[in-house]
C-alpha positions as CSV (number, residue, x, y, z in Angstrom):
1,X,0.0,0.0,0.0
2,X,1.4,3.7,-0.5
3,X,3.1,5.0,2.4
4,X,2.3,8.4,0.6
5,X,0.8,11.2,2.8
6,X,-1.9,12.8,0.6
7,X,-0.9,16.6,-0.9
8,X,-3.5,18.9,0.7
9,X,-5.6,21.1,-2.1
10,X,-5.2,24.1,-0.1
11,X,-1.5,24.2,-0.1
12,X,-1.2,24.0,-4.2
13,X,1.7,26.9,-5.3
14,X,3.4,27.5,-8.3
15,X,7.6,26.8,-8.2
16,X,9.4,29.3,-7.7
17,X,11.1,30.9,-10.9
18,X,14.7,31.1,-10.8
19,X,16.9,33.4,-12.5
20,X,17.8,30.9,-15.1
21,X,16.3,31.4,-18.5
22,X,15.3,28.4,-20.6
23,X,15.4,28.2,-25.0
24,X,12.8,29.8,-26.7
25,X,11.3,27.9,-29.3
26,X,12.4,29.8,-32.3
27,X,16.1,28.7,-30.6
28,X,15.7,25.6,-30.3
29,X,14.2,24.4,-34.1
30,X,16.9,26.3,-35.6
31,X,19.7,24.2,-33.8
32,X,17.9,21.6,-34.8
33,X,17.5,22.9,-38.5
34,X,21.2,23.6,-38.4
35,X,22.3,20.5,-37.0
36,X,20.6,18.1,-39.1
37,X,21.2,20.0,-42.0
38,X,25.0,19.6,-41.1
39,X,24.0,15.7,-41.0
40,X,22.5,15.6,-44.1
41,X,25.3,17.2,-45.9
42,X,27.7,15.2,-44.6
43,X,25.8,11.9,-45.6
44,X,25.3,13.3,-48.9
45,X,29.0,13.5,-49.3
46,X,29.8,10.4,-48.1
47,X,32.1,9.1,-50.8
48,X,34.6,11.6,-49.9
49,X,36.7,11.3,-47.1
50,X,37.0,15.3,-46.5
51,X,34.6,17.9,-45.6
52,X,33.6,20.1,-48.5
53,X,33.1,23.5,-47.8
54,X,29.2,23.2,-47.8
55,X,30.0,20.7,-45.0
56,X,32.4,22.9,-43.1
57,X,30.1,26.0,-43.1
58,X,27.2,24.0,-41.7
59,X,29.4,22.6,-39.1
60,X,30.4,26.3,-38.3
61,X,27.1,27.3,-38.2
62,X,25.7,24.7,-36.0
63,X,28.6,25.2,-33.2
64,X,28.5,28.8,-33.4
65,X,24.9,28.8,-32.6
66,X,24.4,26.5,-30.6
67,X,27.0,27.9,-28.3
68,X,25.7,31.0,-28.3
69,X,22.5,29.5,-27.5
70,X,23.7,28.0,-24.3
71,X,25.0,31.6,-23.2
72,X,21.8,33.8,-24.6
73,X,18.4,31.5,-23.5
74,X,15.9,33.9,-24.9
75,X,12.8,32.0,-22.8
76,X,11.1,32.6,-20.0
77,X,12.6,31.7,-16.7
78,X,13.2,28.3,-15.9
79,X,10.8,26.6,-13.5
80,X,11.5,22.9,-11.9
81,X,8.4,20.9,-10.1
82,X,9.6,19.0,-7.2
83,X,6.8,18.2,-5.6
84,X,3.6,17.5,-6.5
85,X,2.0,20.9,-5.1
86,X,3.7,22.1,-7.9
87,X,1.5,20.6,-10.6
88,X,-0.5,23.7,-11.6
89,X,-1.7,24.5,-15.0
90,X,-2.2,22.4,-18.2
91,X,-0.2,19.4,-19.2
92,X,0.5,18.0,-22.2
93,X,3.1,15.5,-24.0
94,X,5.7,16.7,-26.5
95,X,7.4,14.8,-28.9
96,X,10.8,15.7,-29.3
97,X,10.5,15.7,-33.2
98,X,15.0,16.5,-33.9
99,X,15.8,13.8,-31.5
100,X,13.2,11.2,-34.0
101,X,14.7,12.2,-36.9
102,X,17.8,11.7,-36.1
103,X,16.8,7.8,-34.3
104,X,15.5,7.6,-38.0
105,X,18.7,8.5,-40.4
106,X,20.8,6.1,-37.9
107,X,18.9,3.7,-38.4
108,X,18.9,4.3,-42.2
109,X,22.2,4.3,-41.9
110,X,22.5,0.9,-39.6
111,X,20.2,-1.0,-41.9
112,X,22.3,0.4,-45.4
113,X,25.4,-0.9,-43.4
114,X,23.8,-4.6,-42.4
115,X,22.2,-4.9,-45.5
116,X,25.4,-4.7,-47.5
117,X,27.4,-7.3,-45.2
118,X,24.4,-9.4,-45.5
119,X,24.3,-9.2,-49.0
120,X,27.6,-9.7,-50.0
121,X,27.8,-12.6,-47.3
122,X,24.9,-14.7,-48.9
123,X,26.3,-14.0,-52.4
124,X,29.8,-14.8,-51.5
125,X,31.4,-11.6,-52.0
126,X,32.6,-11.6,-48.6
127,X,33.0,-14.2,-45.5
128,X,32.2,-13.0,-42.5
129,X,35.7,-13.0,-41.4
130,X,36.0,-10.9,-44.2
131,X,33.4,-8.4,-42.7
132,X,34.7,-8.5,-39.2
133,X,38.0,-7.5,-40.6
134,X,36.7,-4.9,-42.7
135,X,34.9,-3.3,-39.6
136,X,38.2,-4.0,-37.4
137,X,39.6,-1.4,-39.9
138,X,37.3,0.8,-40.2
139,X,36.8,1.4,-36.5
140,X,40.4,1.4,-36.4
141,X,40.8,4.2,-39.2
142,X,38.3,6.2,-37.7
143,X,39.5,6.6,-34.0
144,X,42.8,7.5,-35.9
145,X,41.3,10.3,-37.9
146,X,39.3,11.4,-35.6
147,X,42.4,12.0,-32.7
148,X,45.0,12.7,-35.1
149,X,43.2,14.8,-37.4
150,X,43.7,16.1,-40.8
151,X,47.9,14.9,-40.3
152,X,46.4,11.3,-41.2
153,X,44.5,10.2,-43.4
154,X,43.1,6.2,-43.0
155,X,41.8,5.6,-46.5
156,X,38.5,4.7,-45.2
157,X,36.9,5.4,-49.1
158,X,38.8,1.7,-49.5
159,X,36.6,0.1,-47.1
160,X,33.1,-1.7,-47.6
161,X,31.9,0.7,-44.0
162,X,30.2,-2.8,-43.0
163,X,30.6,-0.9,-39.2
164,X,27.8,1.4,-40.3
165,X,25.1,-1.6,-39.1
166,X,26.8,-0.2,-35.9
167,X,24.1,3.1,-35.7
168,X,21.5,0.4,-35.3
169,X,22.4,0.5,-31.7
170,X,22.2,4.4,-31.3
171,X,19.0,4.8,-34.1
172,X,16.7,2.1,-32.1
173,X,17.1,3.4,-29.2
174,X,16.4,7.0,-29.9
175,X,13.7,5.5,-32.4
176,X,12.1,3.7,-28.8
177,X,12.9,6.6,-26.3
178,X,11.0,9.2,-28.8
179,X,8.2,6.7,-30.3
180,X,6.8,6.0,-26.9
181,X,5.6,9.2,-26.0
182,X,4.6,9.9,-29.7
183,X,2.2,6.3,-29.7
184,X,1.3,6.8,-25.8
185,X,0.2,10.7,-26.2
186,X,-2.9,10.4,-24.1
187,X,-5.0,13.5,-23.7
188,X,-3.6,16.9,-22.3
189,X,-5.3,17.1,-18.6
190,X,-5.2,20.5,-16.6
191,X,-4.6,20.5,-12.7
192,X,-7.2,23.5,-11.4
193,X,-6.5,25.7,-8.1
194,X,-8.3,23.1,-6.1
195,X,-6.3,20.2,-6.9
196,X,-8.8,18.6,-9.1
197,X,-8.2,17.4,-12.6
198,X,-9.8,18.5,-16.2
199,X,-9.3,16.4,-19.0
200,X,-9.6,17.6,-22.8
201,X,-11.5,15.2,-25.0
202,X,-11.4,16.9,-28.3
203,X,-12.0,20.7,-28.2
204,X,-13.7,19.9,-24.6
205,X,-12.4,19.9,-21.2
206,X,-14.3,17.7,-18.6
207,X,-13.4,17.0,-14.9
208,X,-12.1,14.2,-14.4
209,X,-15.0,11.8,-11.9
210,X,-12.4,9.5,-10.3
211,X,-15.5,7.6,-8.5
212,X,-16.6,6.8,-12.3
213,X,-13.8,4.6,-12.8
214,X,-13.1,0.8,-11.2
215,X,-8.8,1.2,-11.4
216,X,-6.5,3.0,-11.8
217,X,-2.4,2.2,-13.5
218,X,0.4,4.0,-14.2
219,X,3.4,2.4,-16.0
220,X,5.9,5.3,-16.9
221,X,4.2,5.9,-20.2
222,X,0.6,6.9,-19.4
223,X,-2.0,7.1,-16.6
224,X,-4.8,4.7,-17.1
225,X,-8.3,5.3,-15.6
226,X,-10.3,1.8,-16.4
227,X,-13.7,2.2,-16.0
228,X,-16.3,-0.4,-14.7
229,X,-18.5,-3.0,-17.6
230,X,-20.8,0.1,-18.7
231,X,-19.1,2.8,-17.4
232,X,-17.7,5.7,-19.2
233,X,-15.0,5.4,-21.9
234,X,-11.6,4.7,-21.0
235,X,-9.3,7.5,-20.1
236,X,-5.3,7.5,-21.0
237,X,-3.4,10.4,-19.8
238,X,0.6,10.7,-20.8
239,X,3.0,10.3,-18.6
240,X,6.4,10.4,-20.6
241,X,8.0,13.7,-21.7
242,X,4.9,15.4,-20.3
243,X,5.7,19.4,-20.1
244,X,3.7,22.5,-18.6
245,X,2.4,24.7,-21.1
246,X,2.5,27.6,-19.3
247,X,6.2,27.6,-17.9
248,X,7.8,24.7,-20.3
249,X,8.7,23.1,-17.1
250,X,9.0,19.4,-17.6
251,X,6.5,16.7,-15.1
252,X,9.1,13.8,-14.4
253,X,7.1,10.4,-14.3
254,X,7.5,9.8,-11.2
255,X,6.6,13.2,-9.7
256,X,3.5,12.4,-12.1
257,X,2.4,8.9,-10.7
258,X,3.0,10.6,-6.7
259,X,0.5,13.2,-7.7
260,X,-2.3,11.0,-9.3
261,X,-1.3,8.6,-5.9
262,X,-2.3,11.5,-3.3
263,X,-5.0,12.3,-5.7
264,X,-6.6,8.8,-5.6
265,X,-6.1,8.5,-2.0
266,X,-8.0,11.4,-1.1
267,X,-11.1,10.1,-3.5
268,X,-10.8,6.7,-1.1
269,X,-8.6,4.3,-3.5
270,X,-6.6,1.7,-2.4
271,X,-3.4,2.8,-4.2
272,X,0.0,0.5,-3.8
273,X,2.9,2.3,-4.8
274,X,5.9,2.8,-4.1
275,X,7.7,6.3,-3.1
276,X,10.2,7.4,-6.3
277,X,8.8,4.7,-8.8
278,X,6.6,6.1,-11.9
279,X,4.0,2.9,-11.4
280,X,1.4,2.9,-9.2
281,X,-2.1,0.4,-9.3
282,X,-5.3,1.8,-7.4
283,X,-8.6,0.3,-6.8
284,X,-11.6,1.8,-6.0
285,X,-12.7,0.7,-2.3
């Protein structure tokens, strides 16, 4: 059972906002813009084994601002919730759309790079000694360019770059940590003055009527409200890169399932969960 001590409705407060200023929007999609235009560029010129200058300028550009974004945050202050008083306002979840993008031209690249060992394995271009060696050299090469610098070059044009099937690792993970909240979206819910919940179904908001639903389960991804046989419809709220519309400030999982536990406990649930974890299971009594 939670050993939670419910959060009292009268003592809801906004975080304090500290003198640290978070990106503005317009910052942020432009590092983004810059960045994976750099990465484009560069896999467009593959083949070649130097930078061209198209290459070099985005590079530029892309460091230059990114830098100067990390001195000069043109947002609005930066606010952290702690605690779950904190939860004030409207909550929605964001997908961090740069981050997919590039899980996706990894992975591109991963599957270009196991397709060709594969291929020239089954065809008997290649044994797979032959492959290991290749990206035994490659590997190789690279740390050596990549420390030494322009003094050395590693002839990497001359290998088959079988070690590209190596960005499967990186793409499917940034592919998984970035799909979730994209497939497990939920609806946007607001937390009112009062400590009660609205939910938005469509272009309505409704309150959420704990007492309507049977359980209650939170898993990391979403908050599930599962209604009795003939009850009301099922409601999913998210509960992975969930972010406060009016201050940015980002709701931590587990911050989120230790507010919907006090919540629940104060409507009479039986909620078990445990204090730090981002699950929690509650039954009606």
């Amino acid at each position: 059972m939670s050993t939670l001590e419910p959060d009292s409705s009268r003592s809801r407060q906004r975080p304090d906002e500290t003198s640290e200023r978070r990106l503005a929007g317009w910052q942020r999609a432009t590092r983004w813009v810059l960045w994976l235009a750099f990465l484009g560029a560069a896999v467009r010129n593959s083949q070649s084994v130097r930078f061209s200058g198209l290459e070099w300028l985005l590079l530029v550009a892309a460091s230059a601002f990114s830098i100067w974004c990390m001195a000069k945050p043109l947002g609005g202050p930066k606010v952290t919730l702690t605690k779950p008083a904190h939860l004030l306002g409207t909550f929605s979840s964001r997908t961090s759309w740069g981050l997919l993008l590039l899980g996706a031209i990894l992975t591109i690249g991963g599957v270009a790079g196991a397709g060709a060992a594969i291929y020239d394995v089954a065809t008997g271009r290649a044994t797979v000694v032959d492959v290991l060696h290749d990206i035994a050299i490659f590997v190789e090469g690279w740390i050596a360019e990549l420390f030494v610098g322009i003094s050395y070059d590693a002839e990497l044009e001359n290998t088959h770059a079988y070690a590209l099937f190596l960005l499967l690792i990186p793409g499917l993970i940034m592919l998984w940590l970035n799909l979730i909240p994209l497939l497990n979206r939920g609806s946007a819910y607001r937390v009112e003055d009062d400590g009660s919940v609205t939910v938005r179904l469509g272009d309505t908001w409704v309150p959420l009527l704990e007492y309507q639903y049977a359980s209650v389960s939170a898993d990391g991804r979403t908050v599930r409200f599962t209604p009795p046989a003939g009850g009301p419809p099922a409601i999913v709220l998210p509960q992975a890169r969930v972010f406060c519309q009016e201050n940015g400030a980002r709701l931590k999982s587990a911050l989120s399932a230790e507010f919907f536990t006090g919540l629940l406990t104060r409507r009479g649930f039986d909620v078990d969960s445990t204090t730090g974890s981002s699950s929690l299971l509650a039954r009606r009594k």
